[in-house]
VOPAZA-99193 format. One record per residue: chain; x, y, z of N, C-alpha, C, O in turn. Coordinates in steps of 0.02 Angstrom, whole numbers, plus 50000, padded with zeros to 5 digits. Example, Ala and Ser with C-alpha at 12.3 -4.5 7.8 and 13.67 -1.06 7.14 Angstrom:
% residues 2
SITE  chain    n_u    n_v    n_w   ca_u   ca_v   ca_w    c_u    c_v    c_w    o_u    o_v    o_w
SITE      A  50660  49716  50390  50615  49775  50390  50660  49835  50390  50712  49834  50423
SITE      A  50642  49888  50354  50684  49947  50357  50645  50002  50394  50670  50057  50402
//
This chain:
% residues 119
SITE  chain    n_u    n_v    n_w   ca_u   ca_v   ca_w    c_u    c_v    c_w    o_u    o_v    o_w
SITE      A  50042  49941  50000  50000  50000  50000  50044  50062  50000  50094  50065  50036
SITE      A  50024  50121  49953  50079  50161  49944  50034  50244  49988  50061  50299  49979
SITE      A  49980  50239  50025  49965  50285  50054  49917  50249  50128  49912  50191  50150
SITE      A  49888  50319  50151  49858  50275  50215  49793  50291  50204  49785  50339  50167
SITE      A  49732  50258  50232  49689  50225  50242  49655  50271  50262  49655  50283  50322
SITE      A  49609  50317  50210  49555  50379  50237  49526  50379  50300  49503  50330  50329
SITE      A  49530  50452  50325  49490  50432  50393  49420  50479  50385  49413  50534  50359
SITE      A  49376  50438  50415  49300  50459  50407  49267  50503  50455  49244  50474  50504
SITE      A  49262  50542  50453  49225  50604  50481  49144  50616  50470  49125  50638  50525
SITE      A  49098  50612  50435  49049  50591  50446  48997  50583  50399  49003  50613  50345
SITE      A  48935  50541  50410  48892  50536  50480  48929  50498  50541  48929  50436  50539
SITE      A  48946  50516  50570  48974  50462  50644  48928  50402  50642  48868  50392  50631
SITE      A  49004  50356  50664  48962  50311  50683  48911  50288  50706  48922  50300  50766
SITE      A  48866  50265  50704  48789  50255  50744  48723  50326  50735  48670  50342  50763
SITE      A  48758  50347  50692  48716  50405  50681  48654  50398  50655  48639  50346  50625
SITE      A  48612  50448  50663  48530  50431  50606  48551  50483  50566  48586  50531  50584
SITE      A  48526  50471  50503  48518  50509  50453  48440  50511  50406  48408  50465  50379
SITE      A  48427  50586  50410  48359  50578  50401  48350  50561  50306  48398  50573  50270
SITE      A  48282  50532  50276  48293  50538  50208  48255  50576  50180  48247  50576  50119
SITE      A  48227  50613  50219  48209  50672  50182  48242  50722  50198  48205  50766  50220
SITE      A  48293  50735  50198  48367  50779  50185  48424  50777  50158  48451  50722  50165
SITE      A  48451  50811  50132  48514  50787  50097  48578  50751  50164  48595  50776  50217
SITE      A  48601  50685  50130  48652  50676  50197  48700  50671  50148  48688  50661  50089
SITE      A  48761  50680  50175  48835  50689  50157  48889  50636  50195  48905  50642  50255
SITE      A  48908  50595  50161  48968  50572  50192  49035  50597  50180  49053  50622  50126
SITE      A  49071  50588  50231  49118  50653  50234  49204  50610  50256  49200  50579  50309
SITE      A  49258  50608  50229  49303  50592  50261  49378  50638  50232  49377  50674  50183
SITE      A  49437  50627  50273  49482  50677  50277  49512  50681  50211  49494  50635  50174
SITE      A  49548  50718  50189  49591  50702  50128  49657  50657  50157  49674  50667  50215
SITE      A  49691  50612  50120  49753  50580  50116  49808  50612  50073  49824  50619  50014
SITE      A  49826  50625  50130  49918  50648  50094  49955  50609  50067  49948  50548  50076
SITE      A  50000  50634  50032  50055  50597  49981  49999  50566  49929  50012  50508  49943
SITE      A  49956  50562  49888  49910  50538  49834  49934  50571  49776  49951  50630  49773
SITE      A  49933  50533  49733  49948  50561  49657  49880  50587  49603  49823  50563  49602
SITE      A  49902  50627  49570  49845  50675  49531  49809  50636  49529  49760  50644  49566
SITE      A  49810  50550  49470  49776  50504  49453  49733  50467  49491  49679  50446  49470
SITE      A  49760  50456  49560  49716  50419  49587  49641  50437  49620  49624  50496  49625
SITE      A  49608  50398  49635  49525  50427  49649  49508  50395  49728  49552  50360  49752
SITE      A  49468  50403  49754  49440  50369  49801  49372  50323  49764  49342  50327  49710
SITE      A  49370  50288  49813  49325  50240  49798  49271  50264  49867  49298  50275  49921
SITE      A  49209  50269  49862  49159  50274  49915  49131  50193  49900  49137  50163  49847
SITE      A  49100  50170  49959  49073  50103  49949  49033  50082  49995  49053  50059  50049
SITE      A  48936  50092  49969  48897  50099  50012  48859  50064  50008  48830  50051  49955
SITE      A  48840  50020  50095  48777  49957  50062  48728  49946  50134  48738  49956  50193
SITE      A  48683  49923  50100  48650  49903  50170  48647  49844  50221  48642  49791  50192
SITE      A  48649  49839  50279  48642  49783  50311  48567  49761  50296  48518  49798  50303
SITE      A  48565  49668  50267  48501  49632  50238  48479  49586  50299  48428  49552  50303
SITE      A  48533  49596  50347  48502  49523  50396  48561  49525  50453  48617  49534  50428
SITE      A  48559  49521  50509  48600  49497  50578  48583  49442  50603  48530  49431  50632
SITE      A  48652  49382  50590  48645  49328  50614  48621  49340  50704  48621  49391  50739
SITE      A  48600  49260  50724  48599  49290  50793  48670  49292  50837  48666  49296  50898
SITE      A  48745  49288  50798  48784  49291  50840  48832  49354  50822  48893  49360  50826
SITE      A  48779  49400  50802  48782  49468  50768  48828  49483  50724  48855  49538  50720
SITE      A  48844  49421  50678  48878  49451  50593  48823  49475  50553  48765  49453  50555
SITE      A  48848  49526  50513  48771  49553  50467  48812  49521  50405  48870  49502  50396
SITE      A  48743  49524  50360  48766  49500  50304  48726  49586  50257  48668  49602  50251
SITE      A  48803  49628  50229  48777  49683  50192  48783  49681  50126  48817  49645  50089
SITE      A  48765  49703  50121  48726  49702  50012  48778  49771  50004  48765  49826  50026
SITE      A  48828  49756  49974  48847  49823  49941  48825  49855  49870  48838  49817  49824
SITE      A  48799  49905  49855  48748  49930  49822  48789  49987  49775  48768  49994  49718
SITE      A  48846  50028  49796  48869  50062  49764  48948  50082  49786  48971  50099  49840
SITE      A  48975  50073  49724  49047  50091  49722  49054  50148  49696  49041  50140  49637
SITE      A  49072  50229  49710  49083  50273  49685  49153  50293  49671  49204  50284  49704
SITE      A  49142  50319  49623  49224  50359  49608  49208  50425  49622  49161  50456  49597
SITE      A  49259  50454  49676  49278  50520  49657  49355  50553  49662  49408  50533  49685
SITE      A  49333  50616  49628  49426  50643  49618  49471  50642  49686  49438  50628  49736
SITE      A  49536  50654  49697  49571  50677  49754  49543  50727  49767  49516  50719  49822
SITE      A  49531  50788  49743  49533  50862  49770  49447  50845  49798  49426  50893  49830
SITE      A  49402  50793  49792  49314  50768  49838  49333  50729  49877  49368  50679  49871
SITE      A  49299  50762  49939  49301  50713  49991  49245  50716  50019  49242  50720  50080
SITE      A  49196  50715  49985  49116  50716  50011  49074  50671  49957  49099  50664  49901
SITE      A  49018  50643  49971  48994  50629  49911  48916  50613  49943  48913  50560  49975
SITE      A  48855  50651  49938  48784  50662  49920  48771  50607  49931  48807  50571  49896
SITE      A  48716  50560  49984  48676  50525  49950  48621  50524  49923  48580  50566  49942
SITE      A  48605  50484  49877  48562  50471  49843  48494  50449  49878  48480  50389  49883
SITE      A  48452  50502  49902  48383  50471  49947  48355  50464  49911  48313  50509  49905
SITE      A  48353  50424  49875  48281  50366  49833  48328  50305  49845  48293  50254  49842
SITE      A  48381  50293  49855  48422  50231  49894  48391  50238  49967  48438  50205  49990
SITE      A  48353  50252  50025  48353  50260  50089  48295  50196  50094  48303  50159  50142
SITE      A  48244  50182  50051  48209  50137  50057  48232  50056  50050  48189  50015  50063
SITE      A  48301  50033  50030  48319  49995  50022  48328  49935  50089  48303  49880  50099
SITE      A  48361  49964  50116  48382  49920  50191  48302  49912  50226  48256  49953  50235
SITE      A  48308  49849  50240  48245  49812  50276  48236  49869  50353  48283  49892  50385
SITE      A  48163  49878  50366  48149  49901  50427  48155  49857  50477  48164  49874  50535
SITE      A  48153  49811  50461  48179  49746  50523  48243  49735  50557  48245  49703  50610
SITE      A  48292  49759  50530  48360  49771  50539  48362  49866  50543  48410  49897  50521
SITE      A  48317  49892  50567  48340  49955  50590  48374  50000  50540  48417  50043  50549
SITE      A  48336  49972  50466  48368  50001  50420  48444  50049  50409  48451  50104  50383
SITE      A  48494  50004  50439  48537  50019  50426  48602  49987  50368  48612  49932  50343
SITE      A  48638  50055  50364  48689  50042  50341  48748  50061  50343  48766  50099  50389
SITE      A  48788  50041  50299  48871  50035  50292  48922  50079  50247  48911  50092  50188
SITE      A  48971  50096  50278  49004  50134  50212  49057  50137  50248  49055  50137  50310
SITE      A  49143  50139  50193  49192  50143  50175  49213  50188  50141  49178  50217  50099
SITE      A  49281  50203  50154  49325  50235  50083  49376  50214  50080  49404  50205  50134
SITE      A  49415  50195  50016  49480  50195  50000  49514  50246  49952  49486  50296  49931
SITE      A  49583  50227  49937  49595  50258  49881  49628  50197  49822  49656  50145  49839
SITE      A  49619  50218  49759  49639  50153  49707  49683  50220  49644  49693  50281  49639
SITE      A  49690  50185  49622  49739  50194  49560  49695  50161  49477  49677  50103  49468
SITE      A  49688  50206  49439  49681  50157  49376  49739  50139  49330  49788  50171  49311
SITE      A  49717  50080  49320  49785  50039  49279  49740  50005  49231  49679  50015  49229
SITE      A  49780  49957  49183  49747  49927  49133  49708  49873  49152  49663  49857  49112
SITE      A  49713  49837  49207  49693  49775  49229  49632  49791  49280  49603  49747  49312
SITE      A  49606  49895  49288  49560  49900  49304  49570  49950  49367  49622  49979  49352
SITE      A  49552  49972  49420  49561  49972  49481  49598  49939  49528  49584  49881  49544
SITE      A  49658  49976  49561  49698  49944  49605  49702  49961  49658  49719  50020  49656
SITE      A  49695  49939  49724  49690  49998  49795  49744  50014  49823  49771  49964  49846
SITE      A  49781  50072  49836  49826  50078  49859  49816  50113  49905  49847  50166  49902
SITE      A  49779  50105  49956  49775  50091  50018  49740  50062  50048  49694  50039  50015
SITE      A  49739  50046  50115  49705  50001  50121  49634  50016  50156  49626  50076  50166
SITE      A  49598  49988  50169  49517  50031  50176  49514  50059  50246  49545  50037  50294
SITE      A  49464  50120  50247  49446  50152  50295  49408  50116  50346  49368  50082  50315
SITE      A  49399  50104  50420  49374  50060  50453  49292  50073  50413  49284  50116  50370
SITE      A  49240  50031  50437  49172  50037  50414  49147  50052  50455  49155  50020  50507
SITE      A  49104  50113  50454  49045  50149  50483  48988  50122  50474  48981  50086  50425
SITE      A  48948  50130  50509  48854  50140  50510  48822  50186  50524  48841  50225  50567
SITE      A  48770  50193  50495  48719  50238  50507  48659  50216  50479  48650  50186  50426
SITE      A  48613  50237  50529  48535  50222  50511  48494  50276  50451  48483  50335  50464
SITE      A  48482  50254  50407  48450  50302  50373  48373  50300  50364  48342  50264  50324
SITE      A  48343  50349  50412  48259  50336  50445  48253  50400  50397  48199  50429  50390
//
């Protein structure tokens, strides 16, 4: 890994986020990154909690954005997705990757994973 591992600033962890408002996920910029590379956002919902509380989450969207974004809008017509039975929540990440010919490469390694409820 040739940089470090975005750090996420918000929604905080365990947060609600309403969907009839715009919510923003938000994390720091990473130093030392080259022009080319992008972040990856990567957002999904929890579908089910075993009862020895592993969830099993549906990842739903991989976004690209530039170095100089470190925010990225969600999309509330996605808020209905995650089951109300599971407290309609969900999950999100960031990394950063590189494009090469063989596609997307991560060069770093991922941001811990957050939750937030989106009611």
């Amino acid at each position: 890994m040739r940089v470090d591992a975005p750090r996420l600033r918000s929604p905080e962890n365990g947060a609600a986020v309403s969907c009839s408002s715009e919510g923003i996920l938000n994390w720091g910029a990473v130093p030392s990154t080259l022009a080319a590379d992008i972040y990856l956002v990567h957002l999904g919902y929890v579908n089910s909690i075993a009862a020895d509380g592993t969830e099993e989450v549906i990842w739903v969207i991989t976004q690209q954005q530039p170095m100089g974004k470190t925010s990225w809008s969600l999309d509330n017509d996605l808020c209905g997705l995650a089951p109300v039975t599971d407290g309609k929540q969900w999950r999100w990440y960031v990394e950063v990757a590189e494009k090469t010919a063989e596609g997307l490469q991560p060069v770093s390694p991922a941001s811990p994973t957050w939750g937030f409820a989106w009611q």
